[in-house]
KOLTORLO-609430 format. One line per field, with one value per residue (C-alpha): residue in three letters; x, y, z; residue number from 1. Coordinates in pm, whole numbers, m for minus. Layout:
<pts>
code (ALA / ...)
east (X / ...)
north (Y / ...)
up (Z / ...)
pos (NUM / ...)
</pts>
This chain:
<pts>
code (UNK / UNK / UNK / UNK / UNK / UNK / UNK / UNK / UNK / UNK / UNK / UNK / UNK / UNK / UNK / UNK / UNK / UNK / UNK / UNK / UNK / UNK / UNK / UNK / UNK / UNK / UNK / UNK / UNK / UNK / UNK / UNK / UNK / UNK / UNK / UNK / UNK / UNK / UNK / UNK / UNK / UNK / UNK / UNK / UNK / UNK / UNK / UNK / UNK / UNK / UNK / UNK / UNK / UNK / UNK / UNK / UNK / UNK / UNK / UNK / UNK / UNK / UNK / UNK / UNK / UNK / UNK / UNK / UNK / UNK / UNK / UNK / UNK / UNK / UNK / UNK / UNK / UNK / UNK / UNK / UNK / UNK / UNK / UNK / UNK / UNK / UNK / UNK / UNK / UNK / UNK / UNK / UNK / UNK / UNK / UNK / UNK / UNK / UNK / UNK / UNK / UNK / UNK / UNK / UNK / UNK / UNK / UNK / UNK / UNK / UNK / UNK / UNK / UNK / UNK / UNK / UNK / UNK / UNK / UNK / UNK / UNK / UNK / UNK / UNK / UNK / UNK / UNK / UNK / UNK / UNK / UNK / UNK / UNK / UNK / UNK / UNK / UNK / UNK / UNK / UNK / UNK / UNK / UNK / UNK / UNK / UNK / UNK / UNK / UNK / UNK / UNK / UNK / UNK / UNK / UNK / UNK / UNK / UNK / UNK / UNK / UNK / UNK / UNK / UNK / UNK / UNK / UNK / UNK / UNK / UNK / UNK / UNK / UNK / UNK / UNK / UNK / UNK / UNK / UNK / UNK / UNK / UNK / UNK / UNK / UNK / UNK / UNK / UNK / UNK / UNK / UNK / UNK / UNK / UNK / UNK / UNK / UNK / UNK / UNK / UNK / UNK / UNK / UNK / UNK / UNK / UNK / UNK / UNK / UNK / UNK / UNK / UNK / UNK / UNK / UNK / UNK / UNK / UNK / UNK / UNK / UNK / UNK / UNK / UNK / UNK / UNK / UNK / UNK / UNK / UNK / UNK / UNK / UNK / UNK / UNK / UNK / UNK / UNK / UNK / UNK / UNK / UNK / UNK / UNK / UNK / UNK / UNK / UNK / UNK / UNK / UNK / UNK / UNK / UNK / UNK / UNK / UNK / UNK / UNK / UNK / UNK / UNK / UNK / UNK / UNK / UNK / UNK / UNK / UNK / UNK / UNK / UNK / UNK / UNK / UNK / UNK / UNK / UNK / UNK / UNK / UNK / UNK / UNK / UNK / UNK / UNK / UNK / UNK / UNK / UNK / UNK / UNK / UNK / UNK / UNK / UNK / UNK / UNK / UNK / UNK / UNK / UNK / UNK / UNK / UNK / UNK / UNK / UNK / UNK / UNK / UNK / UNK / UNK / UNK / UNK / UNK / UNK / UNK / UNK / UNK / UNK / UNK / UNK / UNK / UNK / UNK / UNK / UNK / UNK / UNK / UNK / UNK / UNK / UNK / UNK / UNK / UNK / UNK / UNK / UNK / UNK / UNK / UNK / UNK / UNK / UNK / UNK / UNK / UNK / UNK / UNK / UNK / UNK / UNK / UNK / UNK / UNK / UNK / UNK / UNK / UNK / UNK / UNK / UNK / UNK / UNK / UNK / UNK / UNK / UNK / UNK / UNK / UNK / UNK / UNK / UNK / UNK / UNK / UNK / UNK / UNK / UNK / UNK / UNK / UNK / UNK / UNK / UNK / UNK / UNK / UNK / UNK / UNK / UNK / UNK / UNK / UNK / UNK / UNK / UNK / UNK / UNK / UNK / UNK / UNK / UNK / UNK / UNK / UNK / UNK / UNK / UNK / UNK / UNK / UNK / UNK / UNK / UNK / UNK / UNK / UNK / UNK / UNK / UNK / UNK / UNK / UNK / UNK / UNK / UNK / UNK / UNK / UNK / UNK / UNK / UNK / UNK / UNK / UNK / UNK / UNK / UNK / UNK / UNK / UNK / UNK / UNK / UNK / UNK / UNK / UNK / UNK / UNK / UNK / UNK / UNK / UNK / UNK / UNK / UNK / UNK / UNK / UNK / UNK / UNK)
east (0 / 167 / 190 / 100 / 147 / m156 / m75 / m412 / m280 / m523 / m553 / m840 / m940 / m1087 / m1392 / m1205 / m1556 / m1567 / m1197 / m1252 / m1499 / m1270 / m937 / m1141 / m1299 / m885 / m792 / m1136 / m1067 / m675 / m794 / m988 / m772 / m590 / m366 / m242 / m288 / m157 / m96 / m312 / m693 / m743 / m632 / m314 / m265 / m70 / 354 / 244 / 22 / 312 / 543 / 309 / 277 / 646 / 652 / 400 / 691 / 886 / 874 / 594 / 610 / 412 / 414 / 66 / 6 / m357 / m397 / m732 / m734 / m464 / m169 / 156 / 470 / 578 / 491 / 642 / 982 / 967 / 836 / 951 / 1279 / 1550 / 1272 / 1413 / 1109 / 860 / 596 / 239 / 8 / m326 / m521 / m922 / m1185 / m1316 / m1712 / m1919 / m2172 / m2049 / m1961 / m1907 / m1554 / m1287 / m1364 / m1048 / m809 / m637 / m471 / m284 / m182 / m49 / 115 / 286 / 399 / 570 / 776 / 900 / 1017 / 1148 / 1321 / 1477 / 1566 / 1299 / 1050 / 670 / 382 / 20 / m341 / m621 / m964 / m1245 / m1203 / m1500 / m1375 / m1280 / m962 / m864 / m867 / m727 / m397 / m408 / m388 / m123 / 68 / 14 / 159 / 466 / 366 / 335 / 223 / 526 / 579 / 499 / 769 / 790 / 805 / 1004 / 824 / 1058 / 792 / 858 / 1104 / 1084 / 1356 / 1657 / 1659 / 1345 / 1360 / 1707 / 1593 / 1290 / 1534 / 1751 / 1451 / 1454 / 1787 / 1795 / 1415 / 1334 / 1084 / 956 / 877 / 666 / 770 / 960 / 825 / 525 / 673 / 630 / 593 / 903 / 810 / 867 / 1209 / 1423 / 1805 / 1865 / 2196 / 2096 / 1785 / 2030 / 2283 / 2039 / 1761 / 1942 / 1636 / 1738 / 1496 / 1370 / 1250 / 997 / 876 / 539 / 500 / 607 / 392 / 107 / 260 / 235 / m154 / m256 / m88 / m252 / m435 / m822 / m868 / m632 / m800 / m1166 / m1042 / m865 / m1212 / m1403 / m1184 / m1212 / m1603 / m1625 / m1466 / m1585 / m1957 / m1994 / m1761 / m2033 / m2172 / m1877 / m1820 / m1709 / m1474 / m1294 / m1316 / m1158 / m880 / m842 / m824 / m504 / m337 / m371 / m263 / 25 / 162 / 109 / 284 / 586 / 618 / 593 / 847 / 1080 / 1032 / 932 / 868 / 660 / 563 / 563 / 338 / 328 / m41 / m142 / m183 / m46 / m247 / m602 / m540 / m327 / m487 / m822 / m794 / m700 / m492 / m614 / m787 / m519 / m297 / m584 / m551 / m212 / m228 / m505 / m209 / 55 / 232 / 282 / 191 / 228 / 57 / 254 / 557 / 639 / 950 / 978 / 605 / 655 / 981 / 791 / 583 / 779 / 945 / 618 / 544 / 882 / 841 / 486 / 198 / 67 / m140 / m115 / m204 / m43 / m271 / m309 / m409 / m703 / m905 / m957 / m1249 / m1069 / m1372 / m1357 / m986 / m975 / m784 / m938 / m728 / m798 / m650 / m844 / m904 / m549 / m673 / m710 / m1024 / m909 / m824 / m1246 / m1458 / m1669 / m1483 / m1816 / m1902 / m1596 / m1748 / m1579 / m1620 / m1466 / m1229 / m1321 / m1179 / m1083 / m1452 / m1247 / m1244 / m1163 / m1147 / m1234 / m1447 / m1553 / m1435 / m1133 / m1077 / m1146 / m926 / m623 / m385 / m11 / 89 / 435 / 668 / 1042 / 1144 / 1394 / 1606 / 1616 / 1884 / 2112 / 2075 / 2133 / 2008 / 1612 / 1418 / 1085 / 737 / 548 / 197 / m107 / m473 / m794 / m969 / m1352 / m1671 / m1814 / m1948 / m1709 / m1684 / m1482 / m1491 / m1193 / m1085 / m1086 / m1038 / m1116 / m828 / m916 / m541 / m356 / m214 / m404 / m561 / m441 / m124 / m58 / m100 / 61 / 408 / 313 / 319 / 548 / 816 / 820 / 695 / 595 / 156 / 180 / 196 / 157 / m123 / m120 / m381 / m104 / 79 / 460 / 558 / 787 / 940 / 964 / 1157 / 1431 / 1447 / 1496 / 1725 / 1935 / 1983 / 2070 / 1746 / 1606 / 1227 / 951 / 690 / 383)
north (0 / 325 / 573 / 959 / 1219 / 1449 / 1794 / 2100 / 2399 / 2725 / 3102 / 3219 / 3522 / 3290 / 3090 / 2772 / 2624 / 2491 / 2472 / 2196 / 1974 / 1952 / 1877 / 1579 / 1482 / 1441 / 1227 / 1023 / 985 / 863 / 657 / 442 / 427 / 214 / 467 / 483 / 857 / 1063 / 1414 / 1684 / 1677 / 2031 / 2292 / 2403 / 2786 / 2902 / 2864 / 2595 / 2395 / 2382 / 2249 / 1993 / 1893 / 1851 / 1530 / 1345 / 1339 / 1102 / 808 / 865 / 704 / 1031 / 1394 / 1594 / 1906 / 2005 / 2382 / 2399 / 2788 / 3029 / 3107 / 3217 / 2997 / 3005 / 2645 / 2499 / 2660 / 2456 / 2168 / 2089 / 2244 / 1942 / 1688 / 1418 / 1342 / 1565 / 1712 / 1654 / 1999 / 1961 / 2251 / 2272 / 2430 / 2749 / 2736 / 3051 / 3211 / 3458 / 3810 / 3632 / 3689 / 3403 / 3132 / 2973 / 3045 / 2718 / 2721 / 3037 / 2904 / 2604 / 2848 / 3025 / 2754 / 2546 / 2882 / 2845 / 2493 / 2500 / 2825 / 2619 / 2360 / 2105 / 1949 / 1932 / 1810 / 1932 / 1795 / 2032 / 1962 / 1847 / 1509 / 1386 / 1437 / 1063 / 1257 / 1336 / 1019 / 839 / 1078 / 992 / 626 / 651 / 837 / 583 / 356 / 542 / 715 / 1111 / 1318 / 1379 / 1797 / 1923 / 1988 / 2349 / 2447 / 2772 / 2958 / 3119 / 3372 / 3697 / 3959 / 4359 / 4524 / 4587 / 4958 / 5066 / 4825 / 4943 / 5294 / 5127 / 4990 / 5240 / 5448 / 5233 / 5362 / 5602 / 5525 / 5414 / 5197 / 5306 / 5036 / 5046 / 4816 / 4466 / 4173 / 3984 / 3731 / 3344 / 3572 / 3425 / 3586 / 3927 / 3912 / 4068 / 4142 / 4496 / 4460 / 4238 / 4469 / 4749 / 4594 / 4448 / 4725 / 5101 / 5060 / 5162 / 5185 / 5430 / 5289 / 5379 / 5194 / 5090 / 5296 / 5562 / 5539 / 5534 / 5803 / 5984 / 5917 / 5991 / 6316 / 6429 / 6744 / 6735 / 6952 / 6771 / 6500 / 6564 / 6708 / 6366 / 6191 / 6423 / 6364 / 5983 / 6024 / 6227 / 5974 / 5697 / 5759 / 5442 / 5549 / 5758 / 5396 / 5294 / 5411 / 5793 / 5692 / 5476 / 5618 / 5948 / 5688 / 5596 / 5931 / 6004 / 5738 / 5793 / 6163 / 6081 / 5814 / 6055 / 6301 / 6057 / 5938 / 6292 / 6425 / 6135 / 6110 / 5732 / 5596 / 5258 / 5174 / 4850 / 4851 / 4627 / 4638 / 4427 / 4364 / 4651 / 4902 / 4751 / 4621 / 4952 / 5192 / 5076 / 5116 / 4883 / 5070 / 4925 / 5238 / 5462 / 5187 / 5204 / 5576 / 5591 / 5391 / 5554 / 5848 / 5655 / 5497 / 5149 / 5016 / 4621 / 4536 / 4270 / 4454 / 4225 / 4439 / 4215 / 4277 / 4630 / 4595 / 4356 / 4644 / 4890 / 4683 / 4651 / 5013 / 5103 / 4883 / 5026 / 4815 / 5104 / 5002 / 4673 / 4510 / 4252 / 3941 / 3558 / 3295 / 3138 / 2986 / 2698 / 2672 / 2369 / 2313 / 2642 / 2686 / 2985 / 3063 / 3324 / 3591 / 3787 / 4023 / 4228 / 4565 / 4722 / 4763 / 5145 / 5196 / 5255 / 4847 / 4830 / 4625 / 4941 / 5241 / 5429 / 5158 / 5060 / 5027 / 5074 / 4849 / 4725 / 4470 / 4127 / 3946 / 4237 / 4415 / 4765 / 5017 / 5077 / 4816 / 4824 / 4551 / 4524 / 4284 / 4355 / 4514 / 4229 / 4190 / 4035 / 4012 / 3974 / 3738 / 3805 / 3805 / 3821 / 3597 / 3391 / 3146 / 2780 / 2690 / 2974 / 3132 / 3475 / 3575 / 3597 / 3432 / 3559 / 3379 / 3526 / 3361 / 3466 / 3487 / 3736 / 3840 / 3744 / 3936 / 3809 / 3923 / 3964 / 3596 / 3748 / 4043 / 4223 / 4235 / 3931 / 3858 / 3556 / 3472 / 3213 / 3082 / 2990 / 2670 / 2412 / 2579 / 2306 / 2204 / 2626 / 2628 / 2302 / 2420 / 2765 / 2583 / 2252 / 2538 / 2711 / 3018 / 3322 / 3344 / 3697 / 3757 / 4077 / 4113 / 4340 / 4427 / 4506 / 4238 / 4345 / 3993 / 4074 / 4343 / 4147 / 3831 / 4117 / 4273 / 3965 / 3799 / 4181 / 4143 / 3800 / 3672 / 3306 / 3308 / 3042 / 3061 / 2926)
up (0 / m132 / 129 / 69 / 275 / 156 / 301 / 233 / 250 / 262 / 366 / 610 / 382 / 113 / 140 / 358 / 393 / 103 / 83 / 381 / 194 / m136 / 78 / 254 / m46 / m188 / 123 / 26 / m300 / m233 / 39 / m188 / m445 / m232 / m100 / 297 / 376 / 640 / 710 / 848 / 834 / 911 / 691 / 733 / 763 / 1025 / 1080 / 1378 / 1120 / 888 / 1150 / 1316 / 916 / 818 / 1012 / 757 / 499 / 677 / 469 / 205 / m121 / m263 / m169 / m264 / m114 / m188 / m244 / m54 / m123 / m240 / 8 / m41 / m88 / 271 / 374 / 11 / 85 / 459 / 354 / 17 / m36 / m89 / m154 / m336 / m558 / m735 / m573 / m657 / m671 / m682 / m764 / m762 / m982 / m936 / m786 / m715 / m926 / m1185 / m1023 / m699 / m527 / m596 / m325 / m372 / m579 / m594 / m894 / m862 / m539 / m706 / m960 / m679 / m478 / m774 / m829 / m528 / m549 / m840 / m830 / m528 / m727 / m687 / m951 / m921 / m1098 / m1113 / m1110 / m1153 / m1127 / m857 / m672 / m872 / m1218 / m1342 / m1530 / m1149 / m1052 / m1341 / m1285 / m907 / m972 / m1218 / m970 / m721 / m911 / m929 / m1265 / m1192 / m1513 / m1724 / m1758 / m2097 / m2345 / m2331 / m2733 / m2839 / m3102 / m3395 / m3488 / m3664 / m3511 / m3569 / m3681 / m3471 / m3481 / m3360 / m3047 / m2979 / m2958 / m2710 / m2468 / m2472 / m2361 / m2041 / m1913 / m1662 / m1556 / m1158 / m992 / m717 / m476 / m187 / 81 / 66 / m93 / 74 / 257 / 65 / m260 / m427 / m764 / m591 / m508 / m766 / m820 / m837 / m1037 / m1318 / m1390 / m1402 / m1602 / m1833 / m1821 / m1694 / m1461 / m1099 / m788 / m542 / m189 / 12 / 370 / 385 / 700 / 515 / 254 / 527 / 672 / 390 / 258 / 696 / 594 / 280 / 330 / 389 / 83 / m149 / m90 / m117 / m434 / m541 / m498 / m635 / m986 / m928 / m891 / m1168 / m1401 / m1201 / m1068 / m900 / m666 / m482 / m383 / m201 / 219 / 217 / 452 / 245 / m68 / 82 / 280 / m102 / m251 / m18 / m110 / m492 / m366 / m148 / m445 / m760 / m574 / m487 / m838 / m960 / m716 / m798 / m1100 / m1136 / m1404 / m1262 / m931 / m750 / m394 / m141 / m126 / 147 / 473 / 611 / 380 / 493 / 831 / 944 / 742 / 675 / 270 / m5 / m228 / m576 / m693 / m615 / m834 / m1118 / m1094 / m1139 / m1413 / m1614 / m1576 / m1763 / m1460 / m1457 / m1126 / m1028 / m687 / m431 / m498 / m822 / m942 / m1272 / m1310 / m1315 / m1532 / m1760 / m1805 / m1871 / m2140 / m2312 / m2268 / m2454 / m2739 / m2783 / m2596 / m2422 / m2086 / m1959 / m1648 / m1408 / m1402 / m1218 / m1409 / m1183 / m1367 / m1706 / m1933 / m2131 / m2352 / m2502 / m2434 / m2252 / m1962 / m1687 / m1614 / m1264 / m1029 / m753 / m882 / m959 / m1384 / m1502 / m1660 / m1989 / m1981 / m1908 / m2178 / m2103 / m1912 / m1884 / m1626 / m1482 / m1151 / m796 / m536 / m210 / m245 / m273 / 34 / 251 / 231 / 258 / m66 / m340 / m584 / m975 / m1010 / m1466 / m1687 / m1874 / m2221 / m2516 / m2847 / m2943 / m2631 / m2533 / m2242 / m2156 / m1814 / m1687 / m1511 / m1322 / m1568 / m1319 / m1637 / m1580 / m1222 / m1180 / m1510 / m1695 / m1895 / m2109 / m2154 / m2437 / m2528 / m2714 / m2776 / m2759 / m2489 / m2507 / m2434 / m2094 / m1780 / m1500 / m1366 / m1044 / m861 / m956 / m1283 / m1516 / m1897 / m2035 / m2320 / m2566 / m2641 / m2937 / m2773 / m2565 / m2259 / m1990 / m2170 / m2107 / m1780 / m1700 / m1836 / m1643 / m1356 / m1377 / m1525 / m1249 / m1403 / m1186 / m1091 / m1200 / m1583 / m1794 / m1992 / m2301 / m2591 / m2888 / m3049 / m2986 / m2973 / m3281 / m3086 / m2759 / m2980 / m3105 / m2782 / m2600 / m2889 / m2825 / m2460 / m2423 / m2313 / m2412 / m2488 / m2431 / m2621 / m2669)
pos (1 / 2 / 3 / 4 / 5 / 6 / 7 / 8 / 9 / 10 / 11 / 12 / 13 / 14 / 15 / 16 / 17 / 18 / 19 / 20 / 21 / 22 / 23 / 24 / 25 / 26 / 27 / 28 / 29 / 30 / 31 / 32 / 33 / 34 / 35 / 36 / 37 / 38 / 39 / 40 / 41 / 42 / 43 / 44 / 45 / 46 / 47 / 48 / 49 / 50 / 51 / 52 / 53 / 54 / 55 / 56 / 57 / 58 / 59 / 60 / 61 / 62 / 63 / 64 / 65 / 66 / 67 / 68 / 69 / 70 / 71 / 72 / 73 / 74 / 75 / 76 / 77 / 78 / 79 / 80 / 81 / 82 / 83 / 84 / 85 / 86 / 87 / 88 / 89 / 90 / 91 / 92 / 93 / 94 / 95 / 96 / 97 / 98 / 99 / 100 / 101 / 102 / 103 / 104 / 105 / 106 / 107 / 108 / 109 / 110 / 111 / 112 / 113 / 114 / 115 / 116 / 117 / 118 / 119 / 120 / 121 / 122 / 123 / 124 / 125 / 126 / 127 / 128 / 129 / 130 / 131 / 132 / 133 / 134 / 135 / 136 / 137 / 138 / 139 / 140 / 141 / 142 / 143 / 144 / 145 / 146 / 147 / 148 / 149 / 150 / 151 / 152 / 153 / 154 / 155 / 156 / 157 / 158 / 159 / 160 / 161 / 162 / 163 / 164 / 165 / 166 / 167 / 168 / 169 / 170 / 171 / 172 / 173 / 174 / 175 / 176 / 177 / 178 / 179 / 180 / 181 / 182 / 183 / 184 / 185 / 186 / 187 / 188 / 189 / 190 / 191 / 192 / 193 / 194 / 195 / 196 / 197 / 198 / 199 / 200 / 201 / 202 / 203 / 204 / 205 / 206 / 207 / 208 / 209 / 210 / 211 / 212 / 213 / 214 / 215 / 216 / 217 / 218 / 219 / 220 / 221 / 222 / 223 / 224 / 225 / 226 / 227 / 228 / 229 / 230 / 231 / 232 / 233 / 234 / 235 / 236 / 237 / 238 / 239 / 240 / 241 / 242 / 243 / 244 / 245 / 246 / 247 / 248 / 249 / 250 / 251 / 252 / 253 / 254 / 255 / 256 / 257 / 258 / 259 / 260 / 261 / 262 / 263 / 264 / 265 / 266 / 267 / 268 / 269 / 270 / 271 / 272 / 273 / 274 / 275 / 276 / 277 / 278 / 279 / 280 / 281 / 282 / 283 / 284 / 285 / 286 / 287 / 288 / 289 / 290 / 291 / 292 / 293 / 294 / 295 / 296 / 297 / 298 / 299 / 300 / 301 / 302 / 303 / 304 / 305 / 306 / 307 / 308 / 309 / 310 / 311 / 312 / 313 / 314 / 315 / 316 / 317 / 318 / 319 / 320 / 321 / 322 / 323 / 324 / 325 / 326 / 327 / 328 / 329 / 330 / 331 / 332 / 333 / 334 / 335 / 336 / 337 / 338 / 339 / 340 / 341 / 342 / 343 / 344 / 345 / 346 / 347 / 348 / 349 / 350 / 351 / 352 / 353 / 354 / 355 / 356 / 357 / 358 / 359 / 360 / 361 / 362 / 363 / 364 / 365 / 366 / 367 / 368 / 369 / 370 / 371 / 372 / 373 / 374 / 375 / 376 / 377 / 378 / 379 / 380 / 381 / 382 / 383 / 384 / 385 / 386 / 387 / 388 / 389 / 390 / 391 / 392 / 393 / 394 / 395 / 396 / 397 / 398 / 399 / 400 / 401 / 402 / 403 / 404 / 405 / 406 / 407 / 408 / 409 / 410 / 411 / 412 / 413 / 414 / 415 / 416 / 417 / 418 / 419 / 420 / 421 / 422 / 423 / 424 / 425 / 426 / 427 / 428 / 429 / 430 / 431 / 432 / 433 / 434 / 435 / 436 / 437 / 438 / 439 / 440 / 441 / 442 / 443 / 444 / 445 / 446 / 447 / 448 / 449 / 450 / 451 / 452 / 453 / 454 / 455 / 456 / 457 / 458 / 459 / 460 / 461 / 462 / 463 / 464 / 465 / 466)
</pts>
């Protein structure tokens, strides 16, 4: 009887409910596939349920960690780091009725965590779908018989490059620009943490700090007048804004106030915030608006302090994208082969399928303003992102796919596109995540990939591309 040590890992601020009755549905299923299952029963979501969890690897023939809900990478990087076998992620649907918040989250989750382990050096594996899907379990008991999922060959592209000229004169546009970031990176965000001299060297892109206390400091500070004056701009070009608490939506307006007047004053060209928790649980304000704002501006903002997010997009800026926003991947339709693209309200309007009615809202976990929540801008669309190269550490890699953005309602509140793809949905998101690619990607609606090839062939960069 194999054994598996079946480890559900979740975060409190999604719906962990019915995060609960998936993760013992997986120990149900494994059990009868003949499997001899231990590990927690209980979610596992604090620093003391990782620990009392660790001890369930001792001796298992099969390592699954069930990504109940979304959480950060924290409990991968203690538990799996040096594991001598690949880890199995398993990664659930997405329920909820459209326009309802994101119970769950699990694949992004999944996404984030193999980052981690790879970047670390480890290999991993993914299942995604419910514990009653018979594809599920056909992939479990293959894996229980020692035969995990092989990874997907991950096929380069030669498509058409741009002339060498032009994109020269793009990147040499980048040099002598700053980020200015907001914070450090969230801890367990692997995808966050940058290298400061290789996007210089590579780039001419430099960074300007700023604490996150500071930056609290500084939107407390913002005078009573400025900032009525901030929100009554935002109203005016966003009227559902009146709908949302005054209190917050003013907390909001002086933190779009206090950050347009830092990136002004330093003259930053992109800004990368460390948007949670400290912004809603010490302030009382979610600062996606202000990020939106900036953005509808011409300043490239990336939330969770992703400083190759926001260098991604700056790239695509200088080669001629125009605005583009920093998306998860959380969701697959594979019958129509479209991939759901989400994040929580950080999109400027002019990304909107309908900007007239890009409508405010609180954000959807936290329940504290301001969040956009309208579906995202359709069309032909870029997916692109820098990255870490696992091959050759200490230097980047790029991931450039394809595909159009559909019309649809706003399956989650936030922002979300749904991208039909060029290549197969799953077999997409299965080298996304078994190549340890970052959960944040860069989502564009102009087709610079011919630019992005020459610019990337120029600087020494190897692509994958689907």
């Amino acid at each position: 009887m194999p054994r598996v040590a079946l480890i559900p890992t979740a975060r409190p601020t999604f719906a962990t409910d019915q995060a609960r009755v998936r993760a013992d549905s997986a120990h149900e299923l494994l059990a009868s596939l003949g499997a001899d299952v231990v590990g927690p029963r209980e979610l596992v979501m604090t620093p003391e349920d990782v620990e009392a969890a660790a001890p369930a690897l001792d001796g298992a023939d099969l390592v699954v960690n069930v990504c109940a809900t979304f959480s950060d990478a924290t409990p991968a990087l203690r538990l799996y780091t040096g594991l001598d076998r690949p880890l199995l992620l398993w990664a659930f649907r997405e329920p909820g009725e459209t326009g309802d918040r994101l119970w769950l989250n699990s694949l992004c989750g999944a996404n984030l965590f193999a980052h981690a382990v790879v970047r670390e050096g480890g290999t991993v594996r993914l299942i995604h779908g419910d514990p009653d899907e018979p594809a599920v379990r056909d992939a479990l008991a293959c894996a229980l018989a020692g035969e995990l999922p092989a990874p997907p060959v991950l096929e380069t592209v030669h498509g058409e490059r741009a002339a060498e000229e032009p994109v020269r004169a793009g990147l040499e546009r980048l040099r002598g620009r700053r980020i200015g970031l907001v914070g450090d990176a969230p801890p367990g965000f692997t995808p966050s943490e940058y290298d400061p001299e290789l996007v210089a060297e590579l780039f001419g892109i430099t960074m300007e700090r700023l604490t996150v206390d500071a930056a609290i400091d500084a939107a407390q500070r913002v005078d009573p007048g400025e900032r009525e004056t901030e929100r009554e701009a935002a109203t005016a070009a966003q009227p559902s804004l009146a709908q949302v608490d005054h209190q917050q939506s003013g907390l909001a307006a002086a933190v779009t106030t206090s950050l347009r007047d830092w990136t002004a004053d330093r003259q930053l060209a992109a800004a990368a915030v460390r948007c949670w928790p400290e912004f809603p649980t010490r302030l009382g304000a979610c600062p996606c608006s202000a990020l939106s704002r900036l953005a509808d501006e011409g300043t490239p903002t990336a939330c969770e302090r992703d400083v190759y997010g926001a260098v991604t997009m700056l790239l695509m800026e200088s080669l001629g994208a125009g605005t583009t926003y920093l998306v998860d991947t959380v969701d697959v339709d594979s019958d129509r082969n479209v991939l759901r693209l989400w994040h929580c309200g950080a999109a400027a309007t002019s990304l909107a399928a309908d900007p007239a009615n890009a409508t405010q809202s609180v954000h959807c976990n936290r329940k504290l303003g301001v969040a956009g929540n309208f579906p995202l801008r359709t069309g032909p669309v870029v997916i692109t992102r820098l990255t870490e190269d696992p091959a050759r550490p200490g230097r980047l890699r790029l991931l450039i796919a394809a595909g159009e953005s559909l019309p649809a309602p706003n399956r989650f509140q936030g922002n979300t596109a749904e991208v039909r793809v060029d290549r197969p949905a799953d077999g997409l998101v299965q080298s996304l995540v078994t190549g340890g690619f970052p959960h944040h990607t860069v989502l564009a609606w102009s087709d610079v990939r011919p630019a992005l090839r020459t610019a990337a062939d120029l600087l020494g960069i190897p692509v994958t591309e689907w």
